[in-house]
C-alpha positions, 0 to 999 in steps of 0.5 A: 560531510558523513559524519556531520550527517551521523552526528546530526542524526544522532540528535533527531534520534534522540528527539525521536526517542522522546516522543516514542516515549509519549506514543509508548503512553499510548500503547504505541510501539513504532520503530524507529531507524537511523536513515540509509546511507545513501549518496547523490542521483536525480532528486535534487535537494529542497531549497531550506531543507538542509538541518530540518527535520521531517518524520515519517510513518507508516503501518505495520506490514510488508507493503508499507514498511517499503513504501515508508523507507522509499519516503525516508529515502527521498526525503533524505536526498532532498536535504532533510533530516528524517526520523523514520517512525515506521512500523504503527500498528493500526491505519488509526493509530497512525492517522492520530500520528498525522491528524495531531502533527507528530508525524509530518508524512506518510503514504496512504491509499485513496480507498483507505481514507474514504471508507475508512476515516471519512466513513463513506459507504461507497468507493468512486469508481473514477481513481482520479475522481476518488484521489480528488475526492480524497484530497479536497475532504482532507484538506480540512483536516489540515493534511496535503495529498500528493499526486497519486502513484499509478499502482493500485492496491485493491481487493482481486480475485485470482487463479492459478495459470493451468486454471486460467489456460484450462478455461480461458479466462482473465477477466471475472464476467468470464466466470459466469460464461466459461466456468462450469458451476461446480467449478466455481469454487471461492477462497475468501477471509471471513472480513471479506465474506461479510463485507458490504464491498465483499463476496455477496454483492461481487458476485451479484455483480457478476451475475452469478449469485451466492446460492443460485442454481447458475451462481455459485453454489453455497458449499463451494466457498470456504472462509480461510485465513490469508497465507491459506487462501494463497497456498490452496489457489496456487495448488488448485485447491480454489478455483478462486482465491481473495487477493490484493493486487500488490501481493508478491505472493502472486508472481511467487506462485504464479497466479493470474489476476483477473480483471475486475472488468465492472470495476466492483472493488473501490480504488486503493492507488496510494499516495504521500500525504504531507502535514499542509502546514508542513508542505507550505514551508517546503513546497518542492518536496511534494515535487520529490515524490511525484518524481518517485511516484509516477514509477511506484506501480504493481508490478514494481511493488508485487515484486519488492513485496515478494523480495521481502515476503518470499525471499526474506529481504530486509524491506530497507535494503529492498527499497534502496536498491530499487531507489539506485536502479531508478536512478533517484540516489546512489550508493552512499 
């Protein structure tokens, strides 16, 4: 039966190959991948599954190459011959991949599509009411979301522990009533320095405005790149660092999130979207990855992305180990 599977994949490669030379055409340069080996555990196969092909994409870092192996993986135990076409650079380029129906599924975040693809201004503070929001527009573009998974990968501000001990905080409306002015020091990316969801129109929501005698004093906010940010807020360097929620660099360097208590930042819960012509052929496979989804939160991605970004893992192996420790397959 293995080497059936082997010799099958060799032809859904071969097919792969062909349309990784039209997206090559384009500027593309996805890579493709031969599926884990893997062997039976709780995702029973899909009924019709069995000799048909499904390809999957994702965009081009840590988090999403994970997730992308976690979706081949689930596919595959539900009976279907996966090409992994992994690893697009750019959010628009692999929405084209899933808006013309070269790729059947992916996984993306709520937030993302909104403002993103949908061009809207403003994020539903409600994460249902934004997955539902989402789902219903994209349903026009011929595209499926599945229920979405409980983590949220959103904008957050953090700070090391001795900090967050020092002046006994954990949410960011403690700044404005703990934290000392000269205190307020602020690590941010230049994007999010001038965003419209970003810097400026947080702290006004907090009440501690960019300039402001009691806010936060103009000097005291630098524009780093990312890995800075990160390494300055673990040492002490920031008092507040710019992270996102999901980042394995935040156990790493044991840093303390603070809860966005105004719910400021738009929602970013992510969640498998499925071409809808596709899915009403196979209907039980949105099914699959609600059962893998309900276990995918930040914590359990804070750590595979750390395993991958601190430790060096390779993101397939990490995603497959997490796949037998939850018990969705076994090793092949």
């Amino acid at each position: 039966m293995r080497g059936t599977r082997k010799s099958r994949w060799s032809v859904i490669a071969a097919m792969g190959a062909v349309g990784m030379l039209a997206l090559s055409g384009c500027g593309l340069q996805p890579s493709t991948a031969a599926p884990p080996n893997i062997g039976p555990g709780s995702l029973q196969p899909v009924e019709g599954a069995e000799g048909q092909r499904i390809v999957i994409t994702s965009k081009n870092y840590t988090e999403q190459l994970i997730l992308s192996k976690i979706a081949v993986m689930t596919a595959e135990a539900a009976g279907f011959d996966t090409v992994d076409m992994a690893n697009v650079p750019g959010s628009q380029q692999v929405r084209r991949l899933m808006l013309s129906g070269e790729t059947d599924m992916f996984y993306e975040y709520t937030g993302s599509a909104w403002l993103t693809y949908m061009g809207h201004e403003q994020g539903i503070k409600d994460q249902h009411a934004q997955w539902q929001a989402v789902k219903d527009e994209d349903a026009k573009n011929g595209l499926t979301w599945g229920p979405p998974a409980p983590m949220n990968n959103t904008y957050a501000f953090a700070v090391n522990r001795e900090f967050a001990q020092k002046y006994g905080i954990t949410k960011l409306s403690d700044i404005k009533e703990k934290v000392p002015v000269n205190e307020r020091n602020f690590c941010v990316e230049t994007e999010f320095n001038s965003r419209q969801d970003g810097l400026d129109p947080m702290l006004q929501t907090y009440g501690i405005p960019r300039g402001a005698p009691d806010g936060v004093p103009e000097n005291e906010v630098s524009i780093m790149d990312t890995g800075s940010i990160y390494a300055a807020t673990g040492s002490g360097d920031c008092s507040f660092g710019e992270v996102f929620t999901t980042d394995g660099r935040i156990p790493a360097l044991d840093l303390v999130v603070l809860e966005d208590d105004k719910h400021f930042f738009p929602n970013y819960n992510v969640a498998p979207v499925i071409n809808t012509e596709f899915l009403e052929k196979y209907p039980e496979l949105m099914d699959r990855f609600d059962q893998v989804d309900e276990k995918i939160t930040n914590e359990m991605l804070m750590d595979l992305n750390r395993q991958v970004d601190v430790d060096g893992k390779d993101p397939g192996e990490v995603a497959k180990q997490w796949m037998i420790s939850e018990g969705f397959i076994s090793e092949g």
